[in-house]
N, C-alpha and C positions, 0 to 999 in steps of 0.2 A: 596879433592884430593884423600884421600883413597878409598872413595866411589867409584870417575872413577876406580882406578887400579881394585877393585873388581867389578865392571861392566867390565874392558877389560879383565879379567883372568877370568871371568865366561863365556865370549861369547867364548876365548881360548880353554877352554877346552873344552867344548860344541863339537866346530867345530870340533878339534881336536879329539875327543870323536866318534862324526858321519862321523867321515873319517875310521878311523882303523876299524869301525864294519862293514861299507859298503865295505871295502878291503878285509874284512876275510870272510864275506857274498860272496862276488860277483866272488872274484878274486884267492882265494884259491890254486886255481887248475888249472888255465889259466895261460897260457904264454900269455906275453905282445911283440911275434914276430912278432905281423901284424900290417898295420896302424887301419884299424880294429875296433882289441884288444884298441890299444891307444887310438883311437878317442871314442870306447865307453869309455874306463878310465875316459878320459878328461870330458864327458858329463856328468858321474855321480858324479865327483868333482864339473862340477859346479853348477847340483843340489844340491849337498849339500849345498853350501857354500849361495845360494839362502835363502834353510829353512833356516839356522843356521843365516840369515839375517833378516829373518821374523822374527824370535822367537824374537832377540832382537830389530826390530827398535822401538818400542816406549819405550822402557827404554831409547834405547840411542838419537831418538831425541830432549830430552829436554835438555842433556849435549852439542849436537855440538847446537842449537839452545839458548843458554845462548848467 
């Protein structure tokens, strides 16, 4: 059981980790007034969340496949 927490708090920050640098990278200086602006936000969120999927699925497929 601590093992999962530290597999779920390591994927946590990770994602969390490649959200804020891709925000301070990308977004700095832009206003979010257009749909735009938004629809790019939204597509680099869910690239991210993509990678941040890759890195961990074979760590965590053997924990949901128990």
């Amino acid at each position: 059981m601590a093992n999962d927490n530290n597999i779920y708090e390591s994927v946590h920050n990770y994602t969390k980790f490649k959200l804020i640098e891709m925000l301070i990278e990308k977004y700095k200086d832009k206003n979010l007034d257009n749909l735009n602006a938004i629809e790019e936000l939204s597509d680099d969120i869910l690239r991210i969340l993509a990678v941040a999927g890759l890195k961990y699925y074979q760590e965590l497929k053997g924990t949901f496949n128990e």
